[in-house]
N, C-alpha and C positions, 0 to 999 in steps of 0.2 A: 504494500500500500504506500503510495506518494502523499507526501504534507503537501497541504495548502499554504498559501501565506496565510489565510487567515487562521486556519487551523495551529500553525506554527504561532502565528501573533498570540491567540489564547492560549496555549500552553506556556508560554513563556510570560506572560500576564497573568495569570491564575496560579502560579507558581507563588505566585507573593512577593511581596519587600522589593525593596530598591535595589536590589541588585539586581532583581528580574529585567526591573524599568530602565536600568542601567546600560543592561546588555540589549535589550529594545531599543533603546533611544542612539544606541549607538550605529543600527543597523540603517542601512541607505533605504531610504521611502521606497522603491520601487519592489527590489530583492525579487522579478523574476527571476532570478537563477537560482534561489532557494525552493523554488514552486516544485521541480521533480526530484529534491535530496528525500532517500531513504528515509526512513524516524525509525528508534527501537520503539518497541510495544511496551509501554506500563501498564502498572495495575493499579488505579483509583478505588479510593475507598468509595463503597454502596456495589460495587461490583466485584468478582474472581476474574471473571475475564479480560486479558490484556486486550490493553488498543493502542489503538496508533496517536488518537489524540484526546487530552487531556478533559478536555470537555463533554459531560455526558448529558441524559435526558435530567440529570437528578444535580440540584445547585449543591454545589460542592468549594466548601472556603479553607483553602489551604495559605498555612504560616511557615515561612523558610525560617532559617537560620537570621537573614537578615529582619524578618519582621520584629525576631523575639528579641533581636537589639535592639533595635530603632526604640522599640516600646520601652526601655530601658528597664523595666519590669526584671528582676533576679532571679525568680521563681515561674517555670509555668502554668501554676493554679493562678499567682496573680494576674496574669495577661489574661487567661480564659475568663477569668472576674468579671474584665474590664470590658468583653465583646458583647458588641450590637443585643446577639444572639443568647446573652446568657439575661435569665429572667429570675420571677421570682421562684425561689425554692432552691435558688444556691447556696450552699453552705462556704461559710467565709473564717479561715483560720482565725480570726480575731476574736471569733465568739468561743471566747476561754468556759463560758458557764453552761452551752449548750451542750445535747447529748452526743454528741458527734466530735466534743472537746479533740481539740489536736491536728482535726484533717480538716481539708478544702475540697466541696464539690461543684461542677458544674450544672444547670440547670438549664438548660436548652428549649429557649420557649417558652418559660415558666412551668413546665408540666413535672420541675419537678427532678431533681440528681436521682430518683431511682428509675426516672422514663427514660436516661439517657444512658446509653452504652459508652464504656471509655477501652479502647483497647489497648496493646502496646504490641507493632505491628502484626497489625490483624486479629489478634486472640485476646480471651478472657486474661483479669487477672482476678486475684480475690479480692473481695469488698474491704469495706473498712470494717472493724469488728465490733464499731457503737455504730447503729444507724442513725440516723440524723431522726429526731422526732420522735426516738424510740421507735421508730416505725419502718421509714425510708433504708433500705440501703443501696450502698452508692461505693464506687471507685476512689479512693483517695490522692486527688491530682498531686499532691506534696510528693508521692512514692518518684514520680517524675523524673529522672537526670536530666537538668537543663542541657550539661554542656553535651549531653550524649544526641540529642534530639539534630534529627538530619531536617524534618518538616511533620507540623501537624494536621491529618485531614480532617475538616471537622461537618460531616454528609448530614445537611439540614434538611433532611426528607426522611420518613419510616422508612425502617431497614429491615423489618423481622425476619423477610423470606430471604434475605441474605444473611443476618446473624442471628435470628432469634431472639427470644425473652430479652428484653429491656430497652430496644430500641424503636420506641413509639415514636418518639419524640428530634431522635437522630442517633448521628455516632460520632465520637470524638476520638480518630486513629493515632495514636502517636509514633509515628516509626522514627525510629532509632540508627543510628549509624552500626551499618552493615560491612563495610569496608576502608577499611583507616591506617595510612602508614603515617611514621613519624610520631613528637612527639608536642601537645600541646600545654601549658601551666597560665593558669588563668585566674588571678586574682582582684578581689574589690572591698570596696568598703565604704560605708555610708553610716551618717547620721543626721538626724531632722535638723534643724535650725534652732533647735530647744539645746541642743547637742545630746538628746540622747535617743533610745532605740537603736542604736547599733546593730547593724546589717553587714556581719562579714562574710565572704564567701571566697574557697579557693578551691581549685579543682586540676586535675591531673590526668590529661587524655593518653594513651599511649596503643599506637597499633602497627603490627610488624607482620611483613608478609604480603607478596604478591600473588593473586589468586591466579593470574594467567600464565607469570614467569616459576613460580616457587611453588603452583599449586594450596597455598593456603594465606590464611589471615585471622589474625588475632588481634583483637580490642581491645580494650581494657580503659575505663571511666571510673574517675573519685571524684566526690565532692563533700565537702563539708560547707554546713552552713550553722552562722549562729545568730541569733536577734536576738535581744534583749529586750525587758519589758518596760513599756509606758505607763504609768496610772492616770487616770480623769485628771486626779489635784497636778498632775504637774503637768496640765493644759489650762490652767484657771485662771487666766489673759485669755482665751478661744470662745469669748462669749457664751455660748449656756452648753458648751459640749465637754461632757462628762458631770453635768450637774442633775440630781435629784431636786435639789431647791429652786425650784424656780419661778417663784413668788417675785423677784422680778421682770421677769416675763407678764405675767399677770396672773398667774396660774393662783392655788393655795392646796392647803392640805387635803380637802373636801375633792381634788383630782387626784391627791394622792402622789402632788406636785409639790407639796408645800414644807419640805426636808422630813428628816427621818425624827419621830416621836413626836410629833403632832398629836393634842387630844383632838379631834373631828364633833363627836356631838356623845348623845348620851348612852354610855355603855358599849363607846368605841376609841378605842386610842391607838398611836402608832409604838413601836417600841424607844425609849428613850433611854437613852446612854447611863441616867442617872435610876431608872423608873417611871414609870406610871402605876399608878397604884386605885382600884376598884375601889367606891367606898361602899360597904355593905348592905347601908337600909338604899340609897339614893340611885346608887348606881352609876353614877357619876364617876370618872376617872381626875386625878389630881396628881399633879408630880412630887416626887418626896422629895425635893428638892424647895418647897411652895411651902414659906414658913406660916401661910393661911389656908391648906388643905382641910376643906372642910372635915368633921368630923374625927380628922387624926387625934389619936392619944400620944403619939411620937412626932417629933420633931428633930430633924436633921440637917442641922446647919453647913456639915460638910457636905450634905447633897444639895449644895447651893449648885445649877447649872454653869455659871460663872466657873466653876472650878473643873468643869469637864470642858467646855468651848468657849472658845470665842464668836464662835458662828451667830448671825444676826439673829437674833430673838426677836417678837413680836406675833408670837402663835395666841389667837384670842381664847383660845382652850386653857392656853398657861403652861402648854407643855415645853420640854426642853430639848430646842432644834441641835440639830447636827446634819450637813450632808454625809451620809456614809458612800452614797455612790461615790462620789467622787472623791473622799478619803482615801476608801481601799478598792475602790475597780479598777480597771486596768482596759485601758482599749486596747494594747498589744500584751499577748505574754510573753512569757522568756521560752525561745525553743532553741534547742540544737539539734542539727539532721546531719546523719553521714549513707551517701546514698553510693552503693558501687555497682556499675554494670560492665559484664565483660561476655565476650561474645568469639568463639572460634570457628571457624569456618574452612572445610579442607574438602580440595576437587579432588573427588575419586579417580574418576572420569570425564572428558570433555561434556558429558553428558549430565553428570550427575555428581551433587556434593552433600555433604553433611553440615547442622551446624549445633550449635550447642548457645543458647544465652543462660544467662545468670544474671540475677536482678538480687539484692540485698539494700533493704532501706532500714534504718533503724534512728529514731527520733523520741526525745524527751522534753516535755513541757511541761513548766509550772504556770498557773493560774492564780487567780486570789480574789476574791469577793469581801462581802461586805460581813462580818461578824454574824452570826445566827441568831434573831430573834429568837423568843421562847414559846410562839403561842402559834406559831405558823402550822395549818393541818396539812396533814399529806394523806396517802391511800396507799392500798395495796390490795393484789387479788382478794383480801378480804374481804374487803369493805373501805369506807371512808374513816381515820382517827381525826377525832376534833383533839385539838389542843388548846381551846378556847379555856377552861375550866382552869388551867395553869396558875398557882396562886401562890402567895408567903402565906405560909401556916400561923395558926394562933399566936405561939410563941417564938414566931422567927425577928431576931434581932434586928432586923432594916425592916420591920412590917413597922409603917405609920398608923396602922389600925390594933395595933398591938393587942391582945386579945380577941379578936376576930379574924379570922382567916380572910382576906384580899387577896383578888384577882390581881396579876402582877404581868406589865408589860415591859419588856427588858431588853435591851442592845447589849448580847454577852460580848462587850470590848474587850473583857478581862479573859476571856477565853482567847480571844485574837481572829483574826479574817479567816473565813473559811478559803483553804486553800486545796487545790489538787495538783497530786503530781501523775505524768502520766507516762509512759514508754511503748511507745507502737514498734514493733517489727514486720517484716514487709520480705517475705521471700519470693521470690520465682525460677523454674529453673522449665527450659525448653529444650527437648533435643528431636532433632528430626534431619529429612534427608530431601531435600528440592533438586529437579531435571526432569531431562524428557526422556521417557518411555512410551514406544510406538506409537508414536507422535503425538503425545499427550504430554505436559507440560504438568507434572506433579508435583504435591507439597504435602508431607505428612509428619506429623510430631504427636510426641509426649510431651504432657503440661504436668506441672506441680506447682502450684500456687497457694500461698498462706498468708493470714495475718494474726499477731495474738498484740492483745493489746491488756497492757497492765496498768490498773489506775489505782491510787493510793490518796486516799480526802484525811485532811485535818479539821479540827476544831468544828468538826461536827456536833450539835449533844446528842443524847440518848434519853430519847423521850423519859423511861421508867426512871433512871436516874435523876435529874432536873427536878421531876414528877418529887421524887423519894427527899430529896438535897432543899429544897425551896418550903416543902408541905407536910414532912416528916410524919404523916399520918400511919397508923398500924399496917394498912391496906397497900398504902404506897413504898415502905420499908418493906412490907415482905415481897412485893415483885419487884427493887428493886435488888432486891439479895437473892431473890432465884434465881434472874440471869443473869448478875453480875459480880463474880471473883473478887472482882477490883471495891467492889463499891460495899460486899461484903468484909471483907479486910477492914474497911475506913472502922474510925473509932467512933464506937457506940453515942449517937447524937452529933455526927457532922452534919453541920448544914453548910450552903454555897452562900457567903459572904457576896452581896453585889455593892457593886459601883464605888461608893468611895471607903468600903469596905474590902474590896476585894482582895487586897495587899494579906488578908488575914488566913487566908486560903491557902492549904497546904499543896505539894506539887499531886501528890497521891489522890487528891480530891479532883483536880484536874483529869488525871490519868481515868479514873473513873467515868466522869462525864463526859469527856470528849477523848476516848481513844483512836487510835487509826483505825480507818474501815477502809474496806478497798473491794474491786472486784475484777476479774478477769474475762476475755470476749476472744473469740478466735474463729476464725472461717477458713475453710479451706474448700480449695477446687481442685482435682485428677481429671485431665483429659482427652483422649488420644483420639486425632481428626484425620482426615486422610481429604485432601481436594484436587482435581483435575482439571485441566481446562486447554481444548484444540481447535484448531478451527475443521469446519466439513462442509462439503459442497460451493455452491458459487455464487450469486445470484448478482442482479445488474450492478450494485453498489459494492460490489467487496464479499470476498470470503466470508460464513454466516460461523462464528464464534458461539461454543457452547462449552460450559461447565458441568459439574458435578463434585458431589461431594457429602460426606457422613462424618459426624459428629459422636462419641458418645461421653458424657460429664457425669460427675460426680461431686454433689457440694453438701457441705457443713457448715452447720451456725450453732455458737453458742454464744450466751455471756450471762454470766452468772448476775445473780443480784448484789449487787452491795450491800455490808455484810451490817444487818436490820432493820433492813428495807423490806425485807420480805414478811416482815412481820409490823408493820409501820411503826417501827422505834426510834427512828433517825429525822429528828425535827427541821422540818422545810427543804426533804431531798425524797422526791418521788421513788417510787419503785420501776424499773427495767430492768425486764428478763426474758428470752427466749431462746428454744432449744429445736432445729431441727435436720432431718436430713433428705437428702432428695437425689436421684437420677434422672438425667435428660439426655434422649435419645435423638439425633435429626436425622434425614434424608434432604439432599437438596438439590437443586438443579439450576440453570440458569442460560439465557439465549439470546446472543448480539447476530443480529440479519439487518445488513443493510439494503434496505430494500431496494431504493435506486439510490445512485451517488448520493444525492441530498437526502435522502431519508433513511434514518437509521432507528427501526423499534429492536426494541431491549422485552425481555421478560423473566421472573423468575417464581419461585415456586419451594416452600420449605415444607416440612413435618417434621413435627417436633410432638415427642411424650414423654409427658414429665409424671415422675411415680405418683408423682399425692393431687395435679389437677387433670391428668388426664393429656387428652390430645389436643393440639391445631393444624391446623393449615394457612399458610396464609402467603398470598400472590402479590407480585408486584410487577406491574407494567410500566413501560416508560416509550417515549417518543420524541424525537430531535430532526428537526428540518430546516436545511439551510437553504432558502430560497435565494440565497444570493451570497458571494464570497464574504458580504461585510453584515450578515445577518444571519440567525439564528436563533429559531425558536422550538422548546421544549418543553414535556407536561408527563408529571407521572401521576399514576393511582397504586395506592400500596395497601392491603392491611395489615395490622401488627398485634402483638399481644406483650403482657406482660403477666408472669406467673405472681402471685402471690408468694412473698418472702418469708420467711420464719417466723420473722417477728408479727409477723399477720396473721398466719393461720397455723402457725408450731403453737407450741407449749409455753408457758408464764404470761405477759401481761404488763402494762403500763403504768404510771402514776406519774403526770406530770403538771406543769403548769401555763396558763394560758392567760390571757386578758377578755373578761366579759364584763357586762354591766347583770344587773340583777332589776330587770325591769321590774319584778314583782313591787319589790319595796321602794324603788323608785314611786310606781307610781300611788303609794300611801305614805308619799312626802318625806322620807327617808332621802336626803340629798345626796350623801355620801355612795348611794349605791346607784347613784344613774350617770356615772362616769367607769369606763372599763378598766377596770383594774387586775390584779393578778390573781387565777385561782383554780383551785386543784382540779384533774378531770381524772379520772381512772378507767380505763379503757383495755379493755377483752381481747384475746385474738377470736377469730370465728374462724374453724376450720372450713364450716360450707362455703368459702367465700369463693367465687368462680375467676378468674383470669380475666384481667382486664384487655379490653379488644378496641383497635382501633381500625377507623379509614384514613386516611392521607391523600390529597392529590395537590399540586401544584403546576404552576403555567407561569411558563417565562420566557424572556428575551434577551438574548445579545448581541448587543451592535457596535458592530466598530463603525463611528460613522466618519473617523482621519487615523491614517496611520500612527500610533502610540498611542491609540484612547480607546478604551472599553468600557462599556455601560453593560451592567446586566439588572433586568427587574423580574422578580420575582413574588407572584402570587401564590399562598399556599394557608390551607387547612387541617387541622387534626380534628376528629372528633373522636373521643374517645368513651367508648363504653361499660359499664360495670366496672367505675375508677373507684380504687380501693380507697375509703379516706373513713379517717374519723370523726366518727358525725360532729356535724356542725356545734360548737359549743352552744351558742347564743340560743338555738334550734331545742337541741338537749334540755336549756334551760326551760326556755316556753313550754316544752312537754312534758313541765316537772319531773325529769331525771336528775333531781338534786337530791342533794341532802343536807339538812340544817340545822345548823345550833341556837334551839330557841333560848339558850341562856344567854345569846349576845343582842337579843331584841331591843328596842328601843322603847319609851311610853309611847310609842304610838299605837292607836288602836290597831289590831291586826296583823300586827309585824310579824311574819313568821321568825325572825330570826335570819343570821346570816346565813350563805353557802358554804357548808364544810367543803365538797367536793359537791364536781358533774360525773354522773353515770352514765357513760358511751361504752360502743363496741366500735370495731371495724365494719365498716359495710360496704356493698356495690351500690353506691350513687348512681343514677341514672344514665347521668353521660355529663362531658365537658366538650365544648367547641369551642379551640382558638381559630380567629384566622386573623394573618396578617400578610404584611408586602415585605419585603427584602431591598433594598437596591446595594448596590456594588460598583462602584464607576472607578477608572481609573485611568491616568496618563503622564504621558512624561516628555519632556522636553531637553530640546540639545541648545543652550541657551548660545552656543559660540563657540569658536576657538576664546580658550582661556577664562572662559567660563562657567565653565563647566557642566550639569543635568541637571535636571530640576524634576520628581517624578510627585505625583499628588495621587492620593487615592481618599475615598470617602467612603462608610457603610453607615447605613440606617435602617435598622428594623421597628416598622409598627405593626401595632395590636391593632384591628378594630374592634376585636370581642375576646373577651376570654370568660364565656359562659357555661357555670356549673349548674346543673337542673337534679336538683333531689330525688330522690323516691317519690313523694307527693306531685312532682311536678310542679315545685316552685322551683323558680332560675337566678342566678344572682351572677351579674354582671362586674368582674373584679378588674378589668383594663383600667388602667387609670386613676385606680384606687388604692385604697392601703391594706385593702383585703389580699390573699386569703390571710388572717391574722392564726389558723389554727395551723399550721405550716412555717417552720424554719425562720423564726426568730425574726417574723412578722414585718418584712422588708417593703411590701406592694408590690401592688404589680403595674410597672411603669409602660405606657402606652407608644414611647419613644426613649430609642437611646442609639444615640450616632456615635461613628470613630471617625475620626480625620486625621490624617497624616500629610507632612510633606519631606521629603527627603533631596539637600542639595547636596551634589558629591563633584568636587573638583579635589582628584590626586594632589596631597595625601589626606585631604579632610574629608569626613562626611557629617553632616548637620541630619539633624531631624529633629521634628515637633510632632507629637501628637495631641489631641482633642479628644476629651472623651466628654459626651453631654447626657444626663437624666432628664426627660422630662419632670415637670410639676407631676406630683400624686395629689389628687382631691381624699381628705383625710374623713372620709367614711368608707365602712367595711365592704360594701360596695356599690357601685352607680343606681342611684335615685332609691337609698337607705330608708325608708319612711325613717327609721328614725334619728335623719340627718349627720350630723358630725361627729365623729366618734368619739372627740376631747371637745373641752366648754373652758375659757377662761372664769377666771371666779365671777365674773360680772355676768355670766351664760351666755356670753357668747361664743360665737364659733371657735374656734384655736387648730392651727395657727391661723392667723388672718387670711378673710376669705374663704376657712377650711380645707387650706391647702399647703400641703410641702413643697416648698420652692426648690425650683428645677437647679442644677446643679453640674456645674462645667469644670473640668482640671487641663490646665493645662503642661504639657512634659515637653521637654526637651535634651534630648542628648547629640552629644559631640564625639566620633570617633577620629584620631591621628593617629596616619602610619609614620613611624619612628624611621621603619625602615622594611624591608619585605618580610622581616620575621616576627619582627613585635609596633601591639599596636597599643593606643594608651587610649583611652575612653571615659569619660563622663557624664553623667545623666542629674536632672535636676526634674525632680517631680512636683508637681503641683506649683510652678513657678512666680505664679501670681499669688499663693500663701491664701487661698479662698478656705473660707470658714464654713462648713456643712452648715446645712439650714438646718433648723427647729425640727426635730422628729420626735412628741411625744406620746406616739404611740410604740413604737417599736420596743420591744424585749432584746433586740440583739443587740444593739448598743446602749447608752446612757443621753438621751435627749438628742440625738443625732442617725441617721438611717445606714447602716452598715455597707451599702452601695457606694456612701459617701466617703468611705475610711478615711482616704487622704485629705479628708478636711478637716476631719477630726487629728491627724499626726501634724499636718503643716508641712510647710516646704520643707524638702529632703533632701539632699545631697550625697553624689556617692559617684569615684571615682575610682577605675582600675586597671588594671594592665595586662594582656595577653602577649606571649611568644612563644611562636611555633620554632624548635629545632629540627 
């Protein structure tokens, strides 16, 4: 088969980065004499079958080596962050406190890191071993080797009948350097403009051996990498980012906005550093620190708030403010990664070779949050545990009601920040043998792929203890001494000494209350695949191209619970747990016929059976037609499925936390409860739950309409059926699947009391339909002699719907909005988000900028809310103004110089304009700021380094 020129212009333009544009812009406008050169046959990801050109019926966005510089990005989970195409339900290593702690996933479309498949050339690897949501699981992009990575293809159309289970939504191929001689040493290092967070990374390329002269080649990839952690307070010049208080803003306690130990109204308090303390006939909450607390028989001059903070006071409750978020949260934490890939490769025969990869990732991260209140409830497959009842006993030495038992609210500072440490490991190992056999073009391997992941939490409490230590009642002493060694041993009549007592507290008392808990998660995958792919017979257009190919896998999930979780003893840390295992079987097939020269239909065809949901089938067509050498148009129809995960329909069960409102008590004038705030949901797996099933079609174009410029547009839809999710909170609630503690009721007539927890299961929701556009343009210019190139590219993905339709047959409409909030640390889902790049290169410099923009999110849970804005300033109105998060631009730039042909010196400067993330105070995954936004949140960054190839 002969290239076209335009065929040749799109391969070499869809290759990506500026080097592409580089070696285009360099080529003479005309280049008939390129029209009848040979091309070798690649293989693009969404298809087995090689071709001649790059371009298929299925849009496909591929990142060289050059893009993942230009982006100056260090990591490629952060680049993948940053694209068009990634939406809501990515998981973003920043979120230290999420269930997913450690890793970074991709989200393709918003449909979600467990819709999207992540390969590393071509095949499975194993998940990450916490799913994200306790629910999702997903690929962990960190495992990655940057410097190993040759290009990423990232196929934004359903793939199932090409790879099966998890690719509804697309595939993100990472292929890796395959043949490598010489030796490369690649160092950097950065720090914010704060001078801190520190970003080093140094890495060590090495490959030896020529495949055609020596018959073989050997790789070999290191990389370490270390970042250190940033906390909120030491951002607090960065406007309201990392702050809980933000009663300058306008907000107040009553959103739950207003700092940490706010009293709110009658027989509600927040936790305060010093106490809040219940008074017993009234109900009313008072700080023991309030030398006029009604009712007290004790008085506590050293729990004057004055001697715990400085923090602005003026809570009309009386209670004593502190921000904790911003004390002890952290927008980045400390991690160190050591990732090594090496890869051997030896020609048997001209025919045929072998090759062997190895993949070993191993990473450790500390976290830290805010100290543990005492009264926070959690669940577990039992049921819901209220902690509401938490109280100083009659005779406890800091009770201001002093013979009378009160209810006690408390920020344990004296315990210290709840922190976690965590250590992921990350194996892979591939051995197999690729050539042609009777004229079949083969590729078949052994897979073994793993992850175990070890988590270890501090200064947790222990519900029964606290419970025994605070209350010392008969009832509460004898379960704390049944399950506790530690707490058993303490001498007869300990009690926990709070706030400006605490100094009086022994280490042993300590050791008791908050020991280390930890738990363990591990997945594995075995797989051995066997694929083929020839061409047979002729037809007007070219030799007609057909594959084949079988699959059989084997996967494992486990992760245990954390250790008194499973019995809800561990105050304000859910319970996650599931255990399962499963085999998946394929057949598959696949067929390029070009039908006449311009017309080329594709088709393919999978079955797949998996032991615990059964079987599928699922087809995929496609269609490309170039009515003209500067045009081309394309359209596939695919469907896909996705198997239900372990943690869905295996064994154990969820406990986590969410943001809802409690319209009940809202609306019997309970103020406090008609702003969304945090709270428990415990949720089921359902073994019946069936495979989620999709259709896919898109239609698109590309035009070259002047030599060095490509436009491509692309329309495209998923609808996806029987999507696994857990029922809607808010939904839950209306259907009174709650459960309540009528002790924390108000005088108001009717109050049932607050929500301990929401009772959910997993369910098949009815269906979800995204549909949006794609564009892609790109071009590049030869500015002069002595001037050197100038290449520009642009991408823009919107949403115009991204609609979820219930079981009942009600729809909620999330593009644009800040929903879905029961999903991955409650981001939105943004209706736009563009990349722009330009890249000037005159020998020995190369310049680049890129542009990354967010759309505005309107801050309800989704489009036309009946009940409007999801945050209310304390004055009731909308928040943030106009009930909208403002849209959100960064601007980067990096510079690379060649020294000389072997070493090159480079630096990048992120978010250069130092833009401060807008107002996000909905979101869980950061601290008043939208975790899409990060780099507003850290500030301009700087970071500079040095590569030489010997």
């Amino acid at each position: 088969m002969k290239e076209t020129v335009l065929s040749r212009s799109m391969r070499v333009i869809f290759a990506g980065g500026a080097a592409g544009f580089g070696l285009l812009a360099a080529l003479p406008a005309p280049a008939q004499d390129l029209a009848q050169q040979p091309v070798a046959r690649v293989e693009i990801t969404g298809s087995n079958i090689r071709r001649a050109q790059a371009e298929t019926a299925s849009a496909v966005q591929t990142l060289n080596r050059a893009d993942i510089e230009k982006s100056g990005r260090t990591t490629v989970a952060e680049l993948l962050q940053t694209l068009a195409v990634d939406n809501q339900g990515s998981v973003p290593t920043s979120f230290g406190n999420g269930f997913a702690q450690g890793a970074s996933g991709i989200s393709l479309r918003g449909l979600g890191s467990a819709s999207t498949l992540v390969l590393i050339n071509g095949r499975r690897v194993a998940p990450y071993g916490l799913a994200d949501d306790g629910q999702k699981v997903f690929t962990d992009l960190n495992i990655i080797p940057t410097e190993a990575v040759e290009r990423i293809e990232i196929l934004k159309d359903g793939a199932s009948a090409i790879y099966g289970s998890d690719a509804i939504a697309g595939v993100v191929n990472v292929i890796l350097r395959r043949d490598f001689q010489g030796t490369t040493v690649r160092a950097s290092y950065g720090k914010s403009k704060y001078w801190d967070g520190r970003d080093a990374r140094v890495s060590i390329t090495h490959g030896t051996g020529n495949l055609d002269t020596d018959r073989y080649n050997a790789l070999f990839s290191f990389e370490f990498g270390g970042r250190r952690e940033v906390f909120n307070r030491d951002r607090d010049d960065r406007e309201q980012i990392g702050r809980g208080d933000l009663r300058g803003w306008g907000f107040s306690a009553l959103e739950g906005l207003g700092g940490t130990g706010a009293i709110t109204t009658n027989n509600a308090a927040g936790s305060a550093i010093n106490g809040n303390a219940r008074n017993p006939t009234t109900l009313d909450y008072y700080n023991r620190g309030n030398p006029a607390g009604v009712g007290f028989t004790r008085t506590f001059p050293a729990a004057a708030c004055s001697n715990f903070t400085s923090h602005p006071q003026g809570d009309p409750g009386g209670g004593c403010l502190i921000d904790a978020d911003q004390s002890y949260e952290q927008i980045q934490p400390r991690q160190n990664s050591y990732n090594l890939f090496t890869r051997g490769t030896f020609q048997f025969t001209p025919q045929m070779q072998g090759y062997v990869e190895a993949n070993y990732y191993w990473t450790e991260s500390e976290s830290s949050g805010t100290p543990s209140g005492i009264n926070a409830n959690v669940g577990y497959p039992g049921g819901p545990v209220s902690n509401a009842a938490v109280a100083l006993g009659a005779a406890h030495p800091d009770n201001p009601y002093f013979g009378t038992a009160a209810r006690l609210r408390y920020l344990a500072a004296d315990v210290g920040p709840r922190t976690s440490s965590l250590n992921s490991k990350f194996g892979r190992l591939v051995m197999g043998v690729k050539g042609t056999m009777y004229d079949w073009d083969i590729d078949a391997a052994l897979l073994f792929s793993g992850n175990k992941v070890y988590n270890k939490r501090r200064n947790y409490l222990q519900r029964d203890i606290a419970f025994a230590l605070l209350n010392p009642t008969p009832a509460n002493v004898a379960a704390a001494a049944a399950r506790s060694p530690a707490y058993a041993a303490l001498p007869p009549g300990t009690v926990w000494r709070i706030a400006e007592n605490a100094g009086l507290n022994s280490p042993a008392m300590y050791a008791a209350l908050s020991p280390v808990i930890g738990n363990d998660a591990e997945t594995r995958i075995s797989q051995i695949d066997f694929r083929g792919t020839r061409e047979i017979g002729q037809l007007p257009g070219g030799p007609i191209g057909v594959a084949a190919g079988a699959e059989f896998r084997h996967e494992r999930t486990d992760l245990a619970p954390t250790s008194g979780t499973e019995i809800g003893n561990i105050i304000g840390l859910g319970y996650s747990a599931y255990s399962g295992r499963r085999d998946a079987t394929a057949l598959y097939a696949e067929i390029l016929a070009p039908v006449i020269k311009q017309v080329e239909v594709s088709g393919a065809l999978r079955y797949d059976h998996f032991s615990d949901v059964g079987n599928s089938w699922t087809p995929k067509v496609g269609v490309k037609w170039n009515p003209t050498r500067q045009l081309a148009l394309r359209s596939t129809f695919a469907k896909g499925f996705r198997a239900p995960s372990s943690a869905e329909n295996g064994v154990g069960g969820l406990a986590a936390f969410s943001t809802a409102a409690d319209p009940l008590r809202c609306s019997l004038g309970v103020a406090s409860a008609c702003d969304a705030t945090s709270i428990a949901i415990i949720t089921s797996p359902n073994p019946a739950l069936s495979p989620e099933r999709s259709k896919n079609w898109s239609a698109g174009v590309i035009w070259d309409p002047i030599p060095r410029t490509s436009i491509s547009l692309d329309f495209w839809q998923i609808k996806r059926k029987n999507e696994i999710n857990q029922q809607q909170t808010d939904a839950a609630i209306a259907a009174g699947q709650v459960s309540r503690d009528p002790t924390t009721a108000t005088g108001i007539p009717g109050d049932p009391g607050a929500i301990t927890a929401v009772l959910a299961r997993y369910v098949n929701s009815a269906q979800t339909k995204v549909r949006g556009i794609d564009l892609d343009a790109r071009t590049a210019f030869n500015l002069g002699t002595g001037r050197g190139t100038l290449a520009m590219d642009a991408k823009w993905t919107h949403l115009f719907k991204w609609v979820r339709t219930e079981q009942d047959g009600s729809e909620r409409d999330f593009a644009g909005t800040h929903g879905n909030c029961d999903v991955t640390n409650c981001i939105g889902t943004p209706d736009d988000r563009i990349n722009l790049g330009a890249t000037w290169e005159l020998a020995p410099v190369r310049v680049s900028a890129t542009v990354n923009y967010r759309a505005p999110i309107k801050n309800t849970l989704f489009k036309d809310d009946p009940e409007g804005c999801a945050i209310h300033f304390a004055n009731g109105e909308d928040a943030p103004n106009g009930c909208e998060i403002a849209s959100f631009t960064t601007f980067d730039v990096t510079a690379r110089w060649n020294l000389s042909s072997r070493t090159e010196l480079f630096g990048t400067i992120q978010n250069l304009f130092d833009k401060v993330a807008p107002l996000d105070p909905l979101t869980y995954g950061a601290q008043s700021y939208n975790p899409l936004d990060y780099s507003g949140a850290m500030g301009r960054f700087f970071s500079v380094g040095l590569r030489h190839r010997f």
